[in-house]
N, CA, C and O atoms as a Tinker XYZ file with bonds, in Angstrom:
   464  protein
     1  N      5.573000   14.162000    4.072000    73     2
     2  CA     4.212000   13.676000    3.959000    64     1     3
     3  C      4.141000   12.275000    4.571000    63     2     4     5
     4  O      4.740000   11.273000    4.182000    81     3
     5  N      3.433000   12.374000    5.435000    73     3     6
     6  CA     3.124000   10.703000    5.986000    64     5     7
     7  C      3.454000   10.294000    7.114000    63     6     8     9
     8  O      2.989000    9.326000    7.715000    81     7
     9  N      4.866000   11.542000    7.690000    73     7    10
    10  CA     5.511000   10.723000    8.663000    64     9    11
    11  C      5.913000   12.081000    9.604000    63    10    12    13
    12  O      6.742000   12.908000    9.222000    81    11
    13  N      5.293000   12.161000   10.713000    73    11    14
    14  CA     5.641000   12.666000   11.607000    64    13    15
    15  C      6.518000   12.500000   12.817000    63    14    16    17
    16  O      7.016000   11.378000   12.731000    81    15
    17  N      6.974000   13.169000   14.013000    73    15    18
    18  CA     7.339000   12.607000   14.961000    64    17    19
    19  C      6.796000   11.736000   15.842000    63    18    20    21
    20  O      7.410000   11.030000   16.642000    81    19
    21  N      5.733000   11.800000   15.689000    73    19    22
    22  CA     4.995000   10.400000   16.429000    64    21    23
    23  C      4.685000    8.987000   15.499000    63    22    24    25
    24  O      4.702000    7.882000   16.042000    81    23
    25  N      4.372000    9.171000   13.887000    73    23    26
    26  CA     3.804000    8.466000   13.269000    64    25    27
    27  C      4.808000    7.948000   12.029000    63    26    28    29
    28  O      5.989000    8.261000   11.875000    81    27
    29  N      4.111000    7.190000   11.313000    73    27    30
    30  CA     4.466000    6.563000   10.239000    64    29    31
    31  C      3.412000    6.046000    9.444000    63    30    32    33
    32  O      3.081000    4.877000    9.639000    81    31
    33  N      2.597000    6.984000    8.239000    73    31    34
    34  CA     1.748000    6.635000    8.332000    64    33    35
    35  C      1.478000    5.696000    6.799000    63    34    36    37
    36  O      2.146000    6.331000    5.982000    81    35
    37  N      0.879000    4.606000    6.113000    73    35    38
    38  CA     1.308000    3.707000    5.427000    64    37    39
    39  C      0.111000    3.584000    4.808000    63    38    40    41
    40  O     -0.748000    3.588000    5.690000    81    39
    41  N     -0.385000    3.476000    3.724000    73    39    42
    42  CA    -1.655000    3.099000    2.714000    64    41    43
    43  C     -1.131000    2.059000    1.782000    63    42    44    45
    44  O     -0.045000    1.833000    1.249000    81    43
    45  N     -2.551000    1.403000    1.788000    73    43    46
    46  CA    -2.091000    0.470000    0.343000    64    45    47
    47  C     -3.855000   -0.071000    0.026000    63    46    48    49
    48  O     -4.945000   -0.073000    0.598000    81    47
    49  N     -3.382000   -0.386000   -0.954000    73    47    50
    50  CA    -5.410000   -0.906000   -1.803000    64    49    51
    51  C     -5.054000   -2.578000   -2.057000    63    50    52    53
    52  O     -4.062000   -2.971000   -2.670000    81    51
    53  N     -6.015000   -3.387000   -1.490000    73    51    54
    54  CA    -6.182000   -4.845000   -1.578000    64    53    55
    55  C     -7.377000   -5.060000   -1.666000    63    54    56    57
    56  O     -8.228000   -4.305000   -1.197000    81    55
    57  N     -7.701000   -6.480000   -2.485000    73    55    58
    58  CA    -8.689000   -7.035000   -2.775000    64    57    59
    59  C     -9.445000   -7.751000   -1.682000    63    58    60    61
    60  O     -9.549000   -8.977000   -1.730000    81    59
    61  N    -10.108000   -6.880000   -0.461000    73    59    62
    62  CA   -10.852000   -7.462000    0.107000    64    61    63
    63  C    -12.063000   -8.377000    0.087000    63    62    64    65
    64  O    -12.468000   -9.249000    0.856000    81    63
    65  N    -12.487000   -7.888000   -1.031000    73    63    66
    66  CA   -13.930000   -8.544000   -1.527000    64    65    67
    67  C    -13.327000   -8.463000   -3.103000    63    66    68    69
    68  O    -12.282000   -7.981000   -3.540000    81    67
    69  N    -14.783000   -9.352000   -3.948000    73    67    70
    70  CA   -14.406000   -9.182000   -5.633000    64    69    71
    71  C    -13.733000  -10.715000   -5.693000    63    70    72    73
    72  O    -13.820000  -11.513000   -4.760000    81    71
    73  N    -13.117000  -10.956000   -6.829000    73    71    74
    74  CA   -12.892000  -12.258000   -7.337000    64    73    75
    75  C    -11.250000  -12.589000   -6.828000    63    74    76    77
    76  O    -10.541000  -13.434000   -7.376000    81    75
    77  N    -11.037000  -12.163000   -6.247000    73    75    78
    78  CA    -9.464000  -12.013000   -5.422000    64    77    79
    79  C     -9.815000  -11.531000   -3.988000    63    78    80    81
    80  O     -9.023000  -10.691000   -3.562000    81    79
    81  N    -10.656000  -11.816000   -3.287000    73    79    82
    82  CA   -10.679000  -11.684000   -1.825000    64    81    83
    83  C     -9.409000  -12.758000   -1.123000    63    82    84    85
    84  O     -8.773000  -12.328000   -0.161000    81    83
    85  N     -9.203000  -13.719000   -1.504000    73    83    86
    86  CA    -8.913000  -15.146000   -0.707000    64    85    87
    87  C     -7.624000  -14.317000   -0.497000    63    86    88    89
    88  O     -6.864000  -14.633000    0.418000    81    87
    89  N     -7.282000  -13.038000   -1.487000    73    87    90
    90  CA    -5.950000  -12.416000   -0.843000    64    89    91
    91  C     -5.657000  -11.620000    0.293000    63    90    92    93
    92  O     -4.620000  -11.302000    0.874000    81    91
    93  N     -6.648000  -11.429000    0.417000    73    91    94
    94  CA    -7.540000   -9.986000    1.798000    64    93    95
    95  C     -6.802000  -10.151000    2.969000    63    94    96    97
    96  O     -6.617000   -9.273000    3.813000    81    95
    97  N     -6.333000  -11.438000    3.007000    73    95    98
    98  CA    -4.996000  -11.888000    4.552000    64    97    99
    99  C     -3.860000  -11.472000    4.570000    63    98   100   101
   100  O     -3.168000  -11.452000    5.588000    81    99
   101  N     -3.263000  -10.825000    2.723000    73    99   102
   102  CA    -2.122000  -10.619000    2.807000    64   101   103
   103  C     -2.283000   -9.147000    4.042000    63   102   104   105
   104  O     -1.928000   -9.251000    5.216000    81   103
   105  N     -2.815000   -8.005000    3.506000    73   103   106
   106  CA    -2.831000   -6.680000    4.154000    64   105   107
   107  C     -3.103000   -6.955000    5.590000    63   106   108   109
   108  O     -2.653000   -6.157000    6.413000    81   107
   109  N     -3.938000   -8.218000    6.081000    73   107   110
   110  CA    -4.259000   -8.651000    7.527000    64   109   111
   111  C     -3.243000   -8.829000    8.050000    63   110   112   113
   112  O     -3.142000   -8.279000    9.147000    81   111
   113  N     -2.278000   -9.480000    7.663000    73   111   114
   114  CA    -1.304000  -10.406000    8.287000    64   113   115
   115  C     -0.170000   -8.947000    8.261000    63   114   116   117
   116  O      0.263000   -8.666000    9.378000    81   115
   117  N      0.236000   -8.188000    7.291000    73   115   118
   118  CA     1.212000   -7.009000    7.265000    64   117   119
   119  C      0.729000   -6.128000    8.329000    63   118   120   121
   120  O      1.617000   -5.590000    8.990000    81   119
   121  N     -0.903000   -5.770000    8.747000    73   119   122
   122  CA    -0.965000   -5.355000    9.778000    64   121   123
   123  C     -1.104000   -5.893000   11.345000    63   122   124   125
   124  O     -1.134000   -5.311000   12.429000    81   123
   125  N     -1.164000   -7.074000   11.000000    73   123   126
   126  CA    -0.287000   -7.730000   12.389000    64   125   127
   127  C      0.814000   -7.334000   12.676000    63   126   128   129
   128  O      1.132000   -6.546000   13.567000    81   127
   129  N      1.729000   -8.103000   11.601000    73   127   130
   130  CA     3.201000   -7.274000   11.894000    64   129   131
   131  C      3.719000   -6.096000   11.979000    63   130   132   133
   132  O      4.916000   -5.926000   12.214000    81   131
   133  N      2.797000   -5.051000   11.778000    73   131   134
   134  CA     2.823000   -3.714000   11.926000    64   133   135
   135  C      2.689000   -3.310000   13.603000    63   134   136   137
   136  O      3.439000   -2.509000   14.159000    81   135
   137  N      1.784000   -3.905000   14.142000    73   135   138
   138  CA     1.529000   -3.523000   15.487000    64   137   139
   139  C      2.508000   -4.370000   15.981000    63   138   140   141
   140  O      2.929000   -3.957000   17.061000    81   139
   141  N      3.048000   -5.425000   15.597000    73   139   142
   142  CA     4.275000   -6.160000   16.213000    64   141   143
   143  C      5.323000   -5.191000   16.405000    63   142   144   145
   144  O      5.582000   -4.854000   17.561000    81   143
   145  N      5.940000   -4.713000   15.477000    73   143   146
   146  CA     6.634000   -3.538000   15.415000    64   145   147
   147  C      5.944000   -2.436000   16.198000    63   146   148   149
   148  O      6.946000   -1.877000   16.646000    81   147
   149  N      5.134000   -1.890000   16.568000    73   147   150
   150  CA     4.706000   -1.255000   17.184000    64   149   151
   151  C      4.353000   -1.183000   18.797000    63   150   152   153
   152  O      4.123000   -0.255000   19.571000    81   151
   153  N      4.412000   -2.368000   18.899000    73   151   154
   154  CA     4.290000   -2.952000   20.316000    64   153   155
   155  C      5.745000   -2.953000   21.134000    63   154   156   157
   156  O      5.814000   -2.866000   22.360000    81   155
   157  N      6.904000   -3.066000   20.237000    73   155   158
   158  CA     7.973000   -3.394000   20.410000    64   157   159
   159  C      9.091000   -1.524000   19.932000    63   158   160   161
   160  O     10.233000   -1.379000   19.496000    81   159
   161  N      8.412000   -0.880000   20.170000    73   159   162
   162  CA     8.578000    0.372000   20.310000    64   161   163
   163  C      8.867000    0.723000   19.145000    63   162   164   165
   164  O      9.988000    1.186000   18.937000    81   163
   165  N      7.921000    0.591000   18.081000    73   163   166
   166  CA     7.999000    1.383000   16.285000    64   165   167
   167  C      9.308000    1.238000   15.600000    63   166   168   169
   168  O     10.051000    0.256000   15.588000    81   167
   169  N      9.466000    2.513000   14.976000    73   167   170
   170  CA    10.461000    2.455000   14.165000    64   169   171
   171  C     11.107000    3.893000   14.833000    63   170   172   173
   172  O     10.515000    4.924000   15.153000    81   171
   173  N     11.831000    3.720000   14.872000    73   171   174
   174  CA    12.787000    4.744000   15.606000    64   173   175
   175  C     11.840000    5.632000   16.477000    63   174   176   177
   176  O     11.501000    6.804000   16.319000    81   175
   177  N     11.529000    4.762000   17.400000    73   175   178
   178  CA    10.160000    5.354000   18.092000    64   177   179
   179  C      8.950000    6.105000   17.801000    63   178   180   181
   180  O      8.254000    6.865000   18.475000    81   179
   181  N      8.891000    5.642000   16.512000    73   179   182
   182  CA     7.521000    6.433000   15.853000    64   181   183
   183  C      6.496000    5.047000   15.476000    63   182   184   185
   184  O      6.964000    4.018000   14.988000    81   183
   185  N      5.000000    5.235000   15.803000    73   183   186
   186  CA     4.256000    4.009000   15.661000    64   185   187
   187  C      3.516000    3.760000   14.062000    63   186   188   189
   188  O      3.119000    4.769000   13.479000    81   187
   189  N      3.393000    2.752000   13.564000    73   187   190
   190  CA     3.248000    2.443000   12.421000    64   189   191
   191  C      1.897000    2.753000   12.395000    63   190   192   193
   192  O      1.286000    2.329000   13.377000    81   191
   193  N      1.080000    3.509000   11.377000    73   191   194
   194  CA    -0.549000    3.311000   10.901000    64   193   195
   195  C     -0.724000    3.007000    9.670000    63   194   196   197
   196  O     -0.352000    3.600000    8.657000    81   195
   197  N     -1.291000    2.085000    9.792000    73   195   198
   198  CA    -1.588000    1.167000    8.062000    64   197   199
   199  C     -2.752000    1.082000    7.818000    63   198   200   201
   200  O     -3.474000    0.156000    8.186000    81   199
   201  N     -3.261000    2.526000    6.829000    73   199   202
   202  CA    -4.363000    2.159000    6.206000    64   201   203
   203  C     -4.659000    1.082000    4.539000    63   202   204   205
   204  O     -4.165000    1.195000    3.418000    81   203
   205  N     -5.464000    0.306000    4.995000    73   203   206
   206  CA    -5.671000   -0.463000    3.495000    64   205   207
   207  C     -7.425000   -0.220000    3.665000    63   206   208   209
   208  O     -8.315000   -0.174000    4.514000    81   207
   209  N     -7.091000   -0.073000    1.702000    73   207   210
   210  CA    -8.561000    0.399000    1.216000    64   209   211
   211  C     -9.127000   -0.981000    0.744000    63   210   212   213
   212  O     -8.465000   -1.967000    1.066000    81   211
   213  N    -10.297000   -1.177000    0.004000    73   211   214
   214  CA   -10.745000   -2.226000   -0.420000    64   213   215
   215  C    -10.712000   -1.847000   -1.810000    63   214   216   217
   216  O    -11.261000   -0.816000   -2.198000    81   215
   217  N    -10.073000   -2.658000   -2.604000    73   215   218
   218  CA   -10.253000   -2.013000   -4.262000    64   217   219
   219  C    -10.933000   -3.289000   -5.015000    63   218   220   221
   220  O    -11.251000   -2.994000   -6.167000    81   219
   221  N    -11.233000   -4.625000   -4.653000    73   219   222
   222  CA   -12.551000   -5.350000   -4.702000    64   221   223
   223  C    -11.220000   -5.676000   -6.340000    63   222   224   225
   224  O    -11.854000   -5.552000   -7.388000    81   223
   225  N    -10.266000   -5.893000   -6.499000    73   223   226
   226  CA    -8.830000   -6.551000   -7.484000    64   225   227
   227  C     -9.797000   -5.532000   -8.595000    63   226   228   229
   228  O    -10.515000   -6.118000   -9.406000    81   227
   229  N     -9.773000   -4.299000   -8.581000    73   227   230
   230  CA   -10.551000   -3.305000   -9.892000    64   229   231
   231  C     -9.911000   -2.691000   -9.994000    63   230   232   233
   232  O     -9.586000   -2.277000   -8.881000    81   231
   233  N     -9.250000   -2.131000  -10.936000    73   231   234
   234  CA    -8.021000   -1.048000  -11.552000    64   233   235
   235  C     -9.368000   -0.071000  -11.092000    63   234   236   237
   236  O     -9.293000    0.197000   -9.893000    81   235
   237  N    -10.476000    0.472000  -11.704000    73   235   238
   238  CA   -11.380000    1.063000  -11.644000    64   237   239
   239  C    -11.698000    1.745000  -10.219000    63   238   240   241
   240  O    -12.320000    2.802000  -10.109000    81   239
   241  N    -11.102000    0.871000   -8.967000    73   239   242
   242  CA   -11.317000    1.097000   -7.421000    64   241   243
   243  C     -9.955000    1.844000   -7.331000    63   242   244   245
   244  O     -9.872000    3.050000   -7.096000    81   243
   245  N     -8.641000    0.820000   -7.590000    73   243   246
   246  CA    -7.963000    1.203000   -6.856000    64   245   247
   247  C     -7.216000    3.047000   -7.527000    63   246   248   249
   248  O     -6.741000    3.939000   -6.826000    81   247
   249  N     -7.361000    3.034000   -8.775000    73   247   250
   250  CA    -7.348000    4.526000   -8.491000    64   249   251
   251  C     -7.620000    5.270000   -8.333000    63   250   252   253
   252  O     -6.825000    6.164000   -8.623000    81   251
   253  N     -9.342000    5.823000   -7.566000    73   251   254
   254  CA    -9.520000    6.706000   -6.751000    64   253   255
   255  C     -8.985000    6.144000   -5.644000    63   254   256   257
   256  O     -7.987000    6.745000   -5.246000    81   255
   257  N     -9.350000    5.063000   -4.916000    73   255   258
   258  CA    -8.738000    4.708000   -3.456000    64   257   259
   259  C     -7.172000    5.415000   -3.377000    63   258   260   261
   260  O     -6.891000    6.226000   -2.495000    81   259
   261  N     -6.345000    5.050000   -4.270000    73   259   262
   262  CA    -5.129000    5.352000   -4.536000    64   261   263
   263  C     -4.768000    7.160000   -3.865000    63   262   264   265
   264  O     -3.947000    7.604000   -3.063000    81   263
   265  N     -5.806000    7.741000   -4.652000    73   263   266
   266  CA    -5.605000    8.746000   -5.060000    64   265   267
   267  C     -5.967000    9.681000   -3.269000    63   266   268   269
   268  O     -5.394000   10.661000   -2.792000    81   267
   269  N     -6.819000    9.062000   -2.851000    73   267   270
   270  CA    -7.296000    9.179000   -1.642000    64   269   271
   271  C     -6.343000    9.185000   -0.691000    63   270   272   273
   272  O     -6.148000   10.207000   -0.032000    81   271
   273  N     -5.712000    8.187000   -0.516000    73   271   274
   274  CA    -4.794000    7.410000    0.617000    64   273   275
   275  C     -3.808000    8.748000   -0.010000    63   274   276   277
   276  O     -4.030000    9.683000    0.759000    81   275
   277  N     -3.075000    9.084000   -0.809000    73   275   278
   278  CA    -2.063000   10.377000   -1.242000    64   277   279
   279  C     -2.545000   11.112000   -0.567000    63   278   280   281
   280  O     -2.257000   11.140000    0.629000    81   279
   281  N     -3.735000   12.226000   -1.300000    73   279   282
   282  CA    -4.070000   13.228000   -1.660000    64   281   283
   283  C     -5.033000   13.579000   -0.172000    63   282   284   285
   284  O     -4.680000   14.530000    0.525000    81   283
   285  N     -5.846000   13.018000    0.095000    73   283   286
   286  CA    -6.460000   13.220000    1.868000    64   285   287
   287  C     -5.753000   12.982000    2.625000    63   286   288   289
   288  O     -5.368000   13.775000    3.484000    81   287
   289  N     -5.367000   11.722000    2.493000    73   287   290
   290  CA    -4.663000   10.847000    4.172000    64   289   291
   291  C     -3.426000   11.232000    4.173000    63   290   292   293
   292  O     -2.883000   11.477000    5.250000    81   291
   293  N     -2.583000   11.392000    2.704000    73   291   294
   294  CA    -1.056000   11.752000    2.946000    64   293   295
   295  C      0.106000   10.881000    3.496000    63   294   296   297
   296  O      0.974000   11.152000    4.326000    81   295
   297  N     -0.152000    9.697000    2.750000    73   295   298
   298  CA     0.386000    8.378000    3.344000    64   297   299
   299  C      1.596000    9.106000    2.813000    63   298   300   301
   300  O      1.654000   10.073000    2.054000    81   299
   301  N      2.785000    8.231000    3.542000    73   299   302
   302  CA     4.324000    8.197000    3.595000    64   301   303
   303  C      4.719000    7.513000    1.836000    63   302   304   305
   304  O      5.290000    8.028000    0.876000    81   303
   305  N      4.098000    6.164000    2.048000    73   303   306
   306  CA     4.021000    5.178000    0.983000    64   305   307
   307  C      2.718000    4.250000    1.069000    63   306   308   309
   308  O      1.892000    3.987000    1.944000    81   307
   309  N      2.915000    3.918000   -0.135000    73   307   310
   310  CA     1.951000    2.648000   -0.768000    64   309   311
   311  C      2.825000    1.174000   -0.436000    63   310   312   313
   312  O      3.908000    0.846000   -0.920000    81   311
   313  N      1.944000    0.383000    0.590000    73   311   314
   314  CA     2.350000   -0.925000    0.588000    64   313   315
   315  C      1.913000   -2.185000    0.172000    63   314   316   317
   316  O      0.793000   -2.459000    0.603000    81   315
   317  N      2.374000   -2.944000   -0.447000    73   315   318
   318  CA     1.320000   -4.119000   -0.729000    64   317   319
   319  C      1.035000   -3.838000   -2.104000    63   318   320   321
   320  O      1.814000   -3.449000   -2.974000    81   319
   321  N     -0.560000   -4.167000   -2.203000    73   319   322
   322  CA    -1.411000   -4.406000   -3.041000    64   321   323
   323  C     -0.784000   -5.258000   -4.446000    63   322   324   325
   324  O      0.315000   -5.295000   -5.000000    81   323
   325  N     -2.309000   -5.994000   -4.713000    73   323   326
   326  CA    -2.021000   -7.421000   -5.637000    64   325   327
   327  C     -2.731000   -6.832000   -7.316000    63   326   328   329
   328  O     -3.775000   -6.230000   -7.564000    81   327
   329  N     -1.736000   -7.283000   -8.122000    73   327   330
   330  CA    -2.273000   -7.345000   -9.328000    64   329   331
   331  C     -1.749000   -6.467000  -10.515000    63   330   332   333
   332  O     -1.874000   -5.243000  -10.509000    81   331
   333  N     -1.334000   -6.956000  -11.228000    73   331   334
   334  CA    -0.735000   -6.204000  -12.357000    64   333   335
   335  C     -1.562000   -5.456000  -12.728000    63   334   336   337
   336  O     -1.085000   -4.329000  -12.861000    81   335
   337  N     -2.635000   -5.517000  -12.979000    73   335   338
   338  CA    -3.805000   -4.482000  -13.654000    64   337   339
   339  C     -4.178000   -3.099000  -12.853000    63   338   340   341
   340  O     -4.197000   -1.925000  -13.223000    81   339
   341  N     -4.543000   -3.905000  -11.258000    73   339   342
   342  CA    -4.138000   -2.608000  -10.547000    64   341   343
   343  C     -3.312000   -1.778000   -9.836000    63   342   344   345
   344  O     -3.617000   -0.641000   -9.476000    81   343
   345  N     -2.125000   -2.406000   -9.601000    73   343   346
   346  CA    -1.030000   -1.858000   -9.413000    64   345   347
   347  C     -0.135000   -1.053000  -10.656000    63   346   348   349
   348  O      0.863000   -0.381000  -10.396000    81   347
   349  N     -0.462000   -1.169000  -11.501000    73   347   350
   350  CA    -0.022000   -0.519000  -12.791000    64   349   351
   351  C     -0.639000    0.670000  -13.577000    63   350   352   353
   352  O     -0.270000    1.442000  -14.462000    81   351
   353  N     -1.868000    0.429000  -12.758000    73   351   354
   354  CA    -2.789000    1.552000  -13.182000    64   353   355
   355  C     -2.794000    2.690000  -12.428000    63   354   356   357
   356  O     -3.497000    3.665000  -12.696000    81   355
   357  N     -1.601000    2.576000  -10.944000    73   355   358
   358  CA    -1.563000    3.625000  -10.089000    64   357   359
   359  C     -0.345000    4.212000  -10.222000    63   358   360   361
   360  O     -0.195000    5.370000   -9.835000    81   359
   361  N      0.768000    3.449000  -10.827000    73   359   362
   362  CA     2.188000    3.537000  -11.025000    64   361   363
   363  C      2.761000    5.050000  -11.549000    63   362   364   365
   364  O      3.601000    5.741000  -10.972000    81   363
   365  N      2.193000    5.293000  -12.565000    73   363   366
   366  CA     2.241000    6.580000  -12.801000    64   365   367
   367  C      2.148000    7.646000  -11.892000    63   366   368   369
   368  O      2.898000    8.619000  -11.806000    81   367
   369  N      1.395000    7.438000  -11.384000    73   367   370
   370  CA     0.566000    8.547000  -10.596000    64   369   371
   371  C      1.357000    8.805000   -9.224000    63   370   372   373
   372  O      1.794000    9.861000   -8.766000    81   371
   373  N      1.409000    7.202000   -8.602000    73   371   374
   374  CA     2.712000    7.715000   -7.552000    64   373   375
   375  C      3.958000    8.278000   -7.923000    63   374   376   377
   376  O      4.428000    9.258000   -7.346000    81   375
   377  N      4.542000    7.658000   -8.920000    73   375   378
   378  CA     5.854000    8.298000   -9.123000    64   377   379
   379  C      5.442000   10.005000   -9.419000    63   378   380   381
   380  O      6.240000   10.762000   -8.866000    81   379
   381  N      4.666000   10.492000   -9.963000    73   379   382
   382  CA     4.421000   11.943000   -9.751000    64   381   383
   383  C      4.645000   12.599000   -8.873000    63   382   384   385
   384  O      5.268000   13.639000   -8.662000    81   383
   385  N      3.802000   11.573000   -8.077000    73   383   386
   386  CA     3.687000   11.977000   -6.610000    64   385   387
   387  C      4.948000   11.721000   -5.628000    63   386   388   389
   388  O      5.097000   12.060000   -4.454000    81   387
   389  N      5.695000   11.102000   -6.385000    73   387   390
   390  CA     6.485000   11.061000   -5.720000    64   389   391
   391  C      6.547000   10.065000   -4.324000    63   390   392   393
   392  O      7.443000   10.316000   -3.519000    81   391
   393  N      5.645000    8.989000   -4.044000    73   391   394
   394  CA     5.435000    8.016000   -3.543000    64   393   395
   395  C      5.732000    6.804000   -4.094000    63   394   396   397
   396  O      5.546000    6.256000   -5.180000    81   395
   397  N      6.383000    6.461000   -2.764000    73   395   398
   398  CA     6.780000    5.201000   -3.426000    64   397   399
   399  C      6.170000    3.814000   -2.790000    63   398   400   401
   400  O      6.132000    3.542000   -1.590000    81   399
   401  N      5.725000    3.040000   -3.829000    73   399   402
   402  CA     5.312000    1.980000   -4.369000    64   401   403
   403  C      5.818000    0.484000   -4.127000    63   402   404   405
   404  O      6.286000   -0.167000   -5.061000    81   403
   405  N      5.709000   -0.020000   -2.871000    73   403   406
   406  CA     6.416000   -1.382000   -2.342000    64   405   407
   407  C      6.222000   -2.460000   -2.224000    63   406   408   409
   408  O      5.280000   -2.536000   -1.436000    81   407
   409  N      6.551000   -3.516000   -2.544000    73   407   410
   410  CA     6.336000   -4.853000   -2.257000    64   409   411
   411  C      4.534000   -5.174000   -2.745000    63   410   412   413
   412  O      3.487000   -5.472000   -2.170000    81   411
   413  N      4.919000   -4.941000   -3.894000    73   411   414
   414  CA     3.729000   -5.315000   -4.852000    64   413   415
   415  C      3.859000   -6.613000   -5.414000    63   414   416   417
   416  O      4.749000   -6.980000   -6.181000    81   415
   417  N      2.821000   -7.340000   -4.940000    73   415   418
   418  CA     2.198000   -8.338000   -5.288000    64   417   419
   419  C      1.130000   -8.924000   -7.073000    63   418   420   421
   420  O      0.001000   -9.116000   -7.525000    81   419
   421  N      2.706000   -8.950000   -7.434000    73   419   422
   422  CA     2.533000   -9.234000   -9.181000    64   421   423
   423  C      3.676000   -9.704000  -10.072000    63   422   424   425
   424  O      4.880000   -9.612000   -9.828000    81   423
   425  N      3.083000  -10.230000  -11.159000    73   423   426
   426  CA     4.058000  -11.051000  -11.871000    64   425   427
   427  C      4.423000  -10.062000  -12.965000    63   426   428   429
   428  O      5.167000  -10.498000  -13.844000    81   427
   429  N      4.156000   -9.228000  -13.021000    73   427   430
   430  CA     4.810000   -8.028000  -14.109000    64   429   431
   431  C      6.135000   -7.768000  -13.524000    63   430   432   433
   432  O      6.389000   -7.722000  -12.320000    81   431
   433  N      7.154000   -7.565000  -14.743000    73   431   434
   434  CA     8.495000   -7.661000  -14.441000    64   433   435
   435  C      8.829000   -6.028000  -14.128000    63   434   436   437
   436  O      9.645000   -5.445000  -13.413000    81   435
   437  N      7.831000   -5.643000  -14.986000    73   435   438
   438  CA     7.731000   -3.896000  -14.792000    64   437   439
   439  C      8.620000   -3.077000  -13.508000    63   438   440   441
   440  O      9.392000   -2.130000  -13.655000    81   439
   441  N      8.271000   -3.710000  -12.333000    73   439   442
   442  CA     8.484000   -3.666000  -10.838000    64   441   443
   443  C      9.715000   -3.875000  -10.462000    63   442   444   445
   444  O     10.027000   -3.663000   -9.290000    81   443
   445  N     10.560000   -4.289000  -11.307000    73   443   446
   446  CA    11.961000   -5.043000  -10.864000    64   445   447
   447  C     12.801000   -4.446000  -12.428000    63   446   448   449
   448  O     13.843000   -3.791000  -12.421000    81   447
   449  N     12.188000   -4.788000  -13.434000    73   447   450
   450  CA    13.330000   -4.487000  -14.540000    64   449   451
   451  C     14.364000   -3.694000  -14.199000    63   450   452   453
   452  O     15.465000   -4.240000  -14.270000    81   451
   453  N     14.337000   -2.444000  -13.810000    73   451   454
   454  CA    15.083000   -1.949000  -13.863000    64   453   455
   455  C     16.449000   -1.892000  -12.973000    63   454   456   457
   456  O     17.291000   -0.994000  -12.966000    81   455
   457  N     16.423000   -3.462000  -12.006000    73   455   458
   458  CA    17.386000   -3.619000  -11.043000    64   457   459
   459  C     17.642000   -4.566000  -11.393000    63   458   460   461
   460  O     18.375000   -5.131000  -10.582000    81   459
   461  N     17.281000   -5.564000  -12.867000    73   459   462
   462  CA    17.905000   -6.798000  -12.969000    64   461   463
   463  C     19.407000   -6.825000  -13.429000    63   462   464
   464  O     20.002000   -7.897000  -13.534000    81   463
């Protein structure tokens, strides 16, 4: 799921708008470096696509968005996204799914315990 011979394909939910916009650069700036990598011939020659949703920092957004980016788009993985409230509220649901869940942006230890 996610990753074909041409592609690599990548979702994640950030606070574009809502009371946590000023974070909206992190997902900007990861998809810079995405086409950096991409420009520079992908990942084992397959090109990176990074969709990010707007979940406006709402547990309430980001799990339909969540559920979307899986279940329609068929992302590889979930990258990014900020916030214990909503990153925790999707946690479950990927591991079901069997997606995995990266470089989340939060102070919950949740994310790490189990490698300390």
């Amino acid at each position: 799921m996610g990753v074909t011979k041409d592609t690599i394909l990548i979702g994640g939910t950030d606070p574009l708008s809502g009371p946590a916009a000023a974070y909206g650069t992190i997902p900007k700036a990861a998809d810079a470096y995405f086409h950096y990598v991409n420009d520079n011939g992908g990942v084992n020659g397959r090109q990176i696509s990074y969709k990010y949703l707007d979940d406006a920092y709402n547990p309430a957004q980001t799990v339909p968005l969540t559920k979307q980016l899986v279940e329609q788009d068929q992302v590889f993985i979930m990258y990014g996204g900020l916030g214990t409230q909503c990153q925790t509220s999707v946690r479950d649901y990927l591991n079901s799914k069997k997606v995995p869940q990266v470089f989340v942006a939060t102070g919950a230890t949740t994310f790490s315990a189990e490698f300390d």
